[in-house]
N, C-alpha and C positions, 0 to 999 in steps of 0.2 A: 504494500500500500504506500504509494507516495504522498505525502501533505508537501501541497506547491502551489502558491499563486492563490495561497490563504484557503486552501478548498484541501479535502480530502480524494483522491479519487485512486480507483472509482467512488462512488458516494455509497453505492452501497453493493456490499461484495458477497457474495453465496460459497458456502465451504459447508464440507461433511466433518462432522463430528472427527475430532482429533487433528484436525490441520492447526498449525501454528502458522498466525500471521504475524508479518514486521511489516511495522509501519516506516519511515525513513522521511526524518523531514528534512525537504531539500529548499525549502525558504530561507532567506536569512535572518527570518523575524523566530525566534521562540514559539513554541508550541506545546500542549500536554492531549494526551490519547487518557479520557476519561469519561466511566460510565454515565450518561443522561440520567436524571434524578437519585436516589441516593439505593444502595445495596447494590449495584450492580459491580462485573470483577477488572473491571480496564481502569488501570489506576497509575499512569505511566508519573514517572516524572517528568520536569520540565524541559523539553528537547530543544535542545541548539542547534545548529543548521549539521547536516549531515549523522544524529544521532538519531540511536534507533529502539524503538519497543516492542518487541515482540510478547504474543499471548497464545498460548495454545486453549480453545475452544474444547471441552469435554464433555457439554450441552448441549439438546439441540433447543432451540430458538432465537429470536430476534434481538442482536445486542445492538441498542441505539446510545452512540456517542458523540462528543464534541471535545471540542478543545476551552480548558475555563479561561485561558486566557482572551481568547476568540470566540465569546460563544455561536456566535452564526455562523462557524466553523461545525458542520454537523455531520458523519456517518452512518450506515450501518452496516452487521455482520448478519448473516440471515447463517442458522447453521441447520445442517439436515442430518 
């Protein structure tokens, strides 16, 4: 998953159960990979231009997230 040009993409990405995705933010502004409202598991720290989070999905459903720094920065992971 690349974050570029202040946008996630793809926006929202489809994976089976047990895929690990990395995010890779190639902005030069900061950004955080974090779960939409509160209990969900994407809790990245604060990423600097070429660092990276990766999460392995063990779940199947809908992970909607954003970045709090940016929050109209918005994703999702759909998992099957």
């Amino acid at each position: 998953m690349a974050i570029k040009n202040f946008a996630f993409s793809p926006a929202t990405l489809k994976v089976k159960v047990g895929t690990t995705v990395t995010w890779t933010n190639q902005d030069t502004d900061a950004h955080t990979v974090t779960s939409a409202g509160s209990g969900g598991p994407l809790h990245s720290a604060t990423l600097a231009t070429h660092a990276t989070y990766s999460y392995t999905f063990t779940k199947p459903g809908t992970y909607a997230y954003l970045c709090t720094i940016h929050p109209f920065m918005t994703g999702t992971v759909e998992v099957t």
